[in-house]
N, C-alpha and C positions, 0 to 999 in steps of 0.2 A: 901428765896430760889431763885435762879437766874434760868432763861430760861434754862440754861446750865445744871445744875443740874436737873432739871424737865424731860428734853429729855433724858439723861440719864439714870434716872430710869425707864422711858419706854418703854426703849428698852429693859432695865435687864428683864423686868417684861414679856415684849413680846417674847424672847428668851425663857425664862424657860418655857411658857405657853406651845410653841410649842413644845418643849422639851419631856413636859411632856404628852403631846400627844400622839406623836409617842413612849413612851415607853410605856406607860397604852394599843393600839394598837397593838403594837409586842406582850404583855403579852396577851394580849385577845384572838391575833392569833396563838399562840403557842400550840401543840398538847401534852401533857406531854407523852403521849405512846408513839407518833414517835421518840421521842426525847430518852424515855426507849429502843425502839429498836433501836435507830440507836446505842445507845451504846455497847447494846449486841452483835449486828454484826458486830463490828468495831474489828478487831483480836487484840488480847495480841501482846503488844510489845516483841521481843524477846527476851532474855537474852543473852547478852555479857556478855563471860566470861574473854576476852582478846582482846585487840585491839595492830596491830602490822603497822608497813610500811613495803611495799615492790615495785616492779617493775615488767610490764607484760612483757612476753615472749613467742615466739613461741613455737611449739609444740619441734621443735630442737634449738641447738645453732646455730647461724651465721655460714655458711659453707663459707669460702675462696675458691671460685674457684679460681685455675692457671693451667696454660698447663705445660703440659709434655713434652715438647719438645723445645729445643731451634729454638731462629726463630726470626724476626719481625713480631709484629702484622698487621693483613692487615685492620681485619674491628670488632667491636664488635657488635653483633645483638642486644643488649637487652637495658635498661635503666632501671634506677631506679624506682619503683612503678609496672613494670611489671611482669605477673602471668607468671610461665616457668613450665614444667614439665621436671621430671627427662628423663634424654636423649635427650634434646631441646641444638639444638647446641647455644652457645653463643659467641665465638669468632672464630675467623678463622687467624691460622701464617701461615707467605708464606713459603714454603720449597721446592720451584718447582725443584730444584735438585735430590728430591728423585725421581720422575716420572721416569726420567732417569734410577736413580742407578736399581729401582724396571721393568725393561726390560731388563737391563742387566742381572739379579738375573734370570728372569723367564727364557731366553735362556739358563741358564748355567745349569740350572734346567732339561729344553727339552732334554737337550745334554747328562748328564747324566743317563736321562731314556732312550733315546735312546741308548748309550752305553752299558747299561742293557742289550736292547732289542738285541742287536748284539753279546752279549756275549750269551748269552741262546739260540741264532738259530745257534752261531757256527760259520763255515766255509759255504762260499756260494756252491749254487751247481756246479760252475764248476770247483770248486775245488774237491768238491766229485768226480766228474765224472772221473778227470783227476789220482786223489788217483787210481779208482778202475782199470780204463785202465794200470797206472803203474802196477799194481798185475800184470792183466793178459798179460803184456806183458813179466814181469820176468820170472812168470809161462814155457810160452814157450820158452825162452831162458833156461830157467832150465829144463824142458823136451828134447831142443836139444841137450844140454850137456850132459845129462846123456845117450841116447842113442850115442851119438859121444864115451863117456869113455865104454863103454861096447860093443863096436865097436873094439875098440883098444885095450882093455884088451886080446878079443879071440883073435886077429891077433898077437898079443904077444905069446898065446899059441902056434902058432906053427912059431916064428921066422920070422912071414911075414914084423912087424914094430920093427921100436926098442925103448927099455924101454922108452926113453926120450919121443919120441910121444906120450905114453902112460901117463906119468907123467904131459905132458901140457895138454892132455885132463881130465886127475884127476883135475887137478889147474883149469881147463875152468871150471866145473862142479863146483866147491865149489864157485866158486867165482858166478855162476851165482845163488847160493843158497842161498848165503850171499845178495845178488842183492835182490832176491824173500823174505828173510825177513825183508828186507829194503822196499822196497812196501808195506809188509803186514803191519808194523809197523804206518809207515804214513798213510793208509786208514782209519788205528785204530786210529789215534791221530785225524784226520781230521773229523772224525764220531765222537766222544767224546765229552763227556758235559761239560759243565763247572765246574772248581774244587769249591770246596764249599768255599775256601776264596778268591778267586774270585769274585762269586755273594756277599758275604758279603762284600767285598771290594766296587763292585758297589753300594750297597743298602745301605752302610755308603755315600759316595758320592752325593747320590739323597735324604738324610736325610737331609747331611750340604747343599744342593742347596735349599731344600723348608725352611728349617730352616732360611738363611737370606731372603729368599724371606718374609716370614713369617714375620720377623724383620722389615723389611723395610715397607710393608705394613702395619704395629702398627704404624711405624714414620709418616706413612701419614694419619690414622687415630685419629693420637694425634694433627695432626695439627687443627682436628676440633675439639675446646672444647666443650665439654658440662655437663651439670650439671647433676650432682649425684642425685639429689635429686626434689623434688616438692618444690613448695614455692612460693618467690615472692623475687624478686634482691631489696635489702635493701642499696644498695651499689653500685657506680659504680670506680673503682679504674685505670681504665687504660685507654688510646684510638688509636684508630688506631696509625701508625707508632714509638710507641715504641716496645722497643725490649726487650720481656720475655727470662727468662733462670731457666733452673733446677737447676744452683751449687747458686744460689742466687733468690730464690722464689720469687716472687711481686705477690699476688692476682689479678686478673683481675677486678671479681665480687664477690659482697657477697648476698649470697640467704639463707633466713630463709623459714622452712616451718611455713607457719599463716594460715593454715585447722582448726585449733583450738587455743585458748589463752589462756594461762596457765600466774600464776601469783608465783613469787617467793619470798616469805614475811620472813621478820627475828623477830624471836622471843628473847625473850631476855633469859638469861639463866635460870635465876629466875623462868620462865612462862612455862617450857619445860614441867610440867605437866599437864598443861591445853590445851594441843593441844593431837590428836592423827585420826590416819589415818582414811577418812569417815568421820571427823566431820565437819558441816556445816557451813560456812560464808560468808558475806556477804563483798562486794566489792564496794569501794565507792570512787571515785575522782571529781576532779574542772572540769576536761572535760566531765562528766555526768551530770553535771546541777541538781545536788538535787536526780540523779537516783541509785539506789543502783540494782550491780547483785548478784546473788545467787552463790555460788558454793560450793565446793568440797576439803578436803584435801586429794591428791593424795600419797605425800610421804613427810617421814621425812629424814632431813638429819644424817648423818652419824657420821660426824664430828664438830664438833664448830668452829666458826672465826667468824673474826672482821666484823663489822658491814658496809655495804658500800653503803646501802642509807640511807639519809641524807637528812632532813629537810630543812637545813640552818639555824634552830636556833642557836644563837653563846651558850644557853646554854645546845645544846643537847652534850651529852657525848657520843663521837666515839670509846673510846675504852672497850666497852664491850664488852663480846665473846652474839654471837648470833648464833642458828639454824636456819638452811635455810631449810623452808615450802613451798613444792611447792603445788600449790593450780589449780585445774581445775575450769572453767569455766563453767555453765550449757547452758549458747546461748552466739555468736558472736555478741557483738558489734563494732560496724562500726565506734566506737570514740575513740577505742581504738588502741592505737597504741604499736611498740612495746617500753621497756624503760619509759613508763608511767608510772608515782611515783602513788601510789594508797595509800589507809587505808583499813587492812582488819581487820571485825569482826570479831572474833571467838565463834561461838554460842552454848548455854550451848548442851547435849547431847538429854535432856530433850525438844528443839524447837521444832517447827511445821517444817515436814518435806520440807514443798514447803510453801518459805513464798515469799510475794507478793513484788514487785519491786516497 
């Protein structure tokens, strides 16, 4: 036997010694009870009844903000990743021509109510004044006519004038009677309210004056966009100095609301009985690192269609009809984004209601 060989098996011999050491060791230190309980308290694995793919989602779909209003964009407030609430302006179009149109509007507006106001007080007062002095100055010319004809009539009686005198003071008298109801008339007209389609005629006028006012003021409040809704701008599509219009929409921004994350999973047609609303699963991706979340089936769909996430395996089959399961979330995770390809459990009815992550 050579040196070589000798060294050899003594090292075999010295490995296995130690070897065997440390395992007689481990067994001697081993507690067989801790090892019974730690089994015991270790939870039952769950039962999957179904395993699907799907992708997370906000609590809404992607909202396309655009303006209302034709215009050049002057400045967009926000960016991408940023939290916005609903009514947070987010862009601003210049339209500074309305400023203008909307003072012209309000004048024509003023002028109309005052119009109003001039028709419902009438005639001023010195036209009244001047109405009731005409009466009473008829009056008297109609009082001297008539004592002038009844003057002339007796002196007729006895041949002192003759008819015709008499006949020009009849004619002074009428005429100055017809005078005196020409006064009264006008005092009447000048005292008078206003005819009722009239004021309706003003009160349509100072309708159509606030009604553009009204209008114009929307145009200049459209120029400030802002968003409908809560969320977070997912998107940012336009930038200052282009030019938005309503007959050909272009989004600005897109804001999803992510207050919560919902997950929309497809089932396959086959499995559509093993799913149903309130039943519990579990949620598990490459961007959780080993971590698995708990959730919720919120709702089933309605309709069947085609399947539209996708593995990438070249041998998964894309055209089977699938139900779209939207599934809630029990906590926010902060790795999750939206569009993330997930696996979701579907766990029997019979699980532990809160099972551990």
């Amino acid at each position: 036997m050579t040196l070589r060989k000798v060294t050899r098996a003594l090292v075999l011999c010295l490995v296995s010694g130690v070897a065997g050491w440390f395992a007689a060791d481990a067994f001697r230190g081993r507690d067989p009870r801790s090892a019974q309980a730690a089994r015991e308290t270790q939870p039952p694995a769950p039962a999957v009844v179904l395993a699907a793919s799907g992708r997370t989602e906000g609590v809404s779909d992607p909202v396309n903000v655009s303006a209302g209003i034709d215009g050049l964009l002057s400045a967009v407030l926000v960016k991408e990743g940023q939290t916005v609430r609903a009514g947070d302006v987010i862009a601003v179009v210049d339209r500074r021509e309305l400023t203008a149109e909307l003072e012209q509007a309000r004048a024509a507006l003023e002028s109309a109510r005052q119009a109003r106001v001039r028709l419902v007080r009438g005639s001023r007062e010195e036209e009244r004044r001047q109405a009731s002095a005409d009466v009473s100055r008829a009056a008297a010319i109609l009082d001297q006519a008539r004592l002038h004809y009844a003057r002339q009539a007796r002196l007729l009686e006895t041949d002192d004038v003759p008819r015709a005198a008499v006949d020009r003071a009849r004619s002074d008298m009428e005429a100055a009677s017809a005078t005196m109801r020409g006064a009264v008339e006008r005092e009447t007209l000048v005292n008078a309210p206003p005819l009722p389609e009239e004021l309706a005629r003003a009160d349509a006028e100072i309708e159509a004056a606030a009604e553009r006012v009204r209008t114009i003021q929307a145009n200049i409040d459209k120029c400030r966009v802002r968003t409908p809704l809560s969320g977070t701008v997912v998107r940012r599509f336009m930038r200052p100095g282009e030019v938005v219009s309503v007959v050909f929409p272009q989004p600005i921004v897109s804001v999803v609301d992510q207050s919560s994350m919902h997950v929309r999973a497809e089932v396959d047609e086959r499995d559509i009985g093993h799913v149903q609303i309130g039943q519990e699963v579990l949620v598990s991706a490459d961007a959780l690192r080993g971590r698995r979340l708990n959730g919720r089936v919120l709702s089933l769909g309605s309709v069947m269609g085609r399947k539209r996430v996708l593995s990438g395996d070249p041998a998964e089959k894309s055209d089977r009809d699938v139900l779209e399961v939207v599934i809630g979330l029990n906590a926010k995770d902060l790795n999750l984004v939206l569009g993330l390809r997930v696996t979701v459990q579907f766990l029997d009815a019979g699980a532990a209601k809160r099972l551990p992550v």
